[in-house]
C-alpha positions in Angstrom: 30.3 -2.2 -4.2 33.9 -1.6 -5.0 33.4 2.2 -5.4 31.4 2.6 -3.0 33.3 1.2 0.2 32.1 2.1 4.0 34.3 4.5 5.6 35.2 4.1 9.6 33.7 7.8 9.8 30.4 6.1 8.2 29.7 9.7 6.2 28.5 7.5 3.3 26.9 4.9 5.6 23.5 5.6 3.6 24.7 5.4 0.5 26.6 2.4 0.9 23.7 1.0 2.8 21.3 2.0 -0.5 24.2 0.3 -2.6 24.2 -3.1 -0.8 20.6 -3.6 -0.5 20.1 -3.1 -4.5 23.0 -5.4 -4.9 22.0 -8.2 -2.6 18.1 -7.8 -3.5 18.6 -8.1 -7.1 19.8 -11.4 -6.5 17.3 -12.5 -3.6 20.2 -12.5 -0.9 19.1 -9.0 1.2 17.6 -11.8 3.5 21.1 -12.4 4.8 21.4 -9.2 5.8 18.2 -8.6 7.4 17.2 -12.3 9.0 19.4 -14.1 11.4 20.7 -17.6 10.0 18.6 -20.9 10.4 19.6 -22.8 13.7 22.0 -25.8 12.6 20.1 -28.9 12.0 20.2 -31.6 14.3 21.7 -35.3 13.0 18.5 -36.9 12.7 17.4 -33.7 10.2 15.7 -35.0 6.5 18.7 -34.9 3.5 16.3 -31.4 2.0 16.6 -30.0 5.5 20.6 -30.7 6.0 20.9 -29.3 2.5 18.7 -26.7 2.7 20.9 -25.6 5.5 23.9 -25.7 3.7 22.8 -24.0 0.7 21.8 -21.2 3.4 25.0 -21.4 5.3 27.0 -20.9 1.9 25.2 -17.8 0.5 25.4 -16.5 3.9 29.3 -16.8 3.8 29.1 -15.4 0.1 27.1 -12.1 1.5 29.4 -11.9 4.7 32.5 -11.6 1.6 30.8 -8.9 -0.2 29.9 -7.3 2.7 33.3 -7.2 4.3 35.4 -6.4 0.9 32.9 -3.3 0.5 34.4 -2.2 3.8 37.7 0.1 4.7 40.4 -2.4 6.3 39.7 -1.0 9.6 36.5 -2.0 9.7 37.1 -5.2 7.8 39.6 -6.8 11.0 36.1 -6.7 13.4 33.8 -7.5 10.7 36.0 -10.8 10.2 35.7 -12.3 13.4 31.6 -12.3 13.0 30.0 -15.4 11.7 27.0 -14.7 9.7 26.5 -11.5 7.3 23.6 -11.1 9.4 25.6 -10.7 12.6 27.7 -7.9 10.9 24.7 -5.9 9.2 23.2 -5.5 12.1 26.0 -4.2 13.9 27.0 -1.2 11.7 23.4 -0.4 11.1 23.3 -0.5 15.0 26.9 1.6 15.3 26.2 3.9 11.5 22.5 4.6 10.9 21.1 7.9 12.5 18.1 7.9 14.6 15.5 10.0 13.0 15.4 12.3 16.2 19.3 13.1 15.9 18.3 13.7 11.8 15.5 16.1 13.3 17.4 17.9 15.8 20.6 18.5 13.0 18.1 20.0 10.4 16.4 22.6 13.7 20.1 23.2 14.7 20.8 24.2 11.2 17.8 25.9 10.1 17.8 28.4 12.9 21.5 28.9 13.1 22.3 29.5 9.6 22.7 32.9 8.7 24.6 34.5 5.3 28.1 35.2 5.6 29.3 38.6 3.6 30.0 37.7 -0.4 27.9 34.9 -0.3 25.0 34.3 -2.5 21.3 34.7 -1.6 19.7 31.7 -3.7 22.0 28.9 -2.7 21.8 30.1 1.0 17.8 29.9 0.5 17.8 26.6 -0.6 20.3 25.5 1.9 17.6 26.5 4.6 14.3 24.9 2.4 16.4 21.9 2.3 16.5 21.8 6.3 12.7 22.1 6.0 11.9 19.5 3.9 14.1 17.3 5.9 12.3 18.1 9.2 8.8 17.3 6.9 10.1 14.0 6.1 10.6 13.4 9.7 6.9 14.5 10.2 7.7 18.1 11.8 5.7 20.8 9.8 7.0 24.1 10.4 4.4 26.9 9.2 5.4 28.6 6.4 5.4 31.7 7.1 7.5 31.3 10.4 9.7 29.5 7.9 9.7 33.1 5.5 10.3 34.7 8.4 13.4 32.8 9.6 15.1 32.9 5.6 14.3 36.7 6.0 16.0 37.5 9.3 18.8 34.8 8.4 19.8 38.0 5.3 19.6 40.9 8.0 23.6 40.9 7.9 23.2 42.4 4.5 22.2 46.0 4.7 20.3 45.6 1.0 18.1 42.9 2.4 17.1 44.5 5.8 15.3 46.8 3.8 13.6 43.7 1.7 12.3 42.3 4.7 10.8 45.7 6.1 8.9 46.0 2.7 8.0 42.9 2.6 6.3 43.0 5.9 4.9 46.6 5.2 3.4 45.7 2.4 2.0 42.3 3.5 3.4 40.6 0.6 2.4 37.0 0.4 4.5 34.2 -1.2 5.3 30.8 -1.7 8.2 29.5 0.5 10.0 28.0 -3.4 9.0 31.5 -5.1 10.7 33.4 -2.1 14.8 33.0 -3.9 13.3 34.4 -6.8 12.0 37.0 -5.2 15.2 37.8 -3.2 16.9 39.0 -6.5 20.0 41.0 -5.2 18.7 44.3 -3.7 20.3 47.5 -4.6 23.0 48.7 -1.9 24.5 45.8 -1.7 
């Protein structure tokens, strides 16, 4: 967890969030993070039940440490005055994560926004935009493929070279697979 601390911005909040869970699962502590603490036990509580609790209330405290020391010191001074790990979890997932709709309506923005700027290359443009795809698919929207074609195609039209592509392309009917499409985009003559 050291080289991977949460930044206030929370750009790397997955990644640190992937990190912690391996690190607390591996050694059966990720309930700390994701269950709230056992309430206190009363006096009359069993000896197993009073220790039981303590044992609980120490790994909890253990967790809370790692948690807050994999943390930037401005997010460390509020994380301190929580009590359980649990409590603090559950707060930056609730301030950090991203909803899957916000993740959804990024990866439309971008998809149908990005265009190719002059002296860039084709095929890492093209698999900028099939990356936005397979996000939205993972977040269960299915665009059709060949609206998808379609989009990479116009998104080149600022490149005289390729406006003629896409009119052959159409023309000619030509059919292809949406991963075959950057090899097929091999820089046109004119350009």
């Amino acid at each position: 967890m050291d080289r991977c601390k949460l930044e206030k911005n929370s750009s790397n909040f997955a990644d640190w969030d992937a990190q912690l869970r391996l690190a607390t699962k591996g050694d059966d502590k990720l309930k700390y993070l994701t269950e709230a603490s056992p309430a206190t036990p009363i006096a009359r509580s069993t000896p197993p039940v009073r220790e039981a609790n303590e044992t609980c209330q120490k790994e909890s405290a253990a967790v809370k440490n790692v948690l807050i020391f994999s943390m930037e010191p401005d997010l460390q001074m509020s994380a301190i005055k929580m009590s359980t790990a649990y409590e603090i979890y559950t707060r930056l997932v609730t301030m950090f994560s991203r909803a899957p709709r916000i993740i959804q309506y990024e990866a439309t923005s971008q998809f149908f926004d990005l265009n190719i700027k002059e002296g860039q290359k084709v095929s890492p443009h093209v698999l900028k935009m099939i990356e936005y795809v397979e996000t939205l698919k993972l977040q269960g929207v299915e665009i059709p493929e060949q609206l998808v074609i379609d989009r990479v195609l116009h998104s080149l039209s600022r490149i005289k070279g390729y406006v003629q592509f896409r009119v052959n392309y159409n023309m000619q009917n030509l059919k292809t697979d949406l991963h075959e499409l950057p090899k097929c985009l091999c820089k046109p003559k004119g350009t």
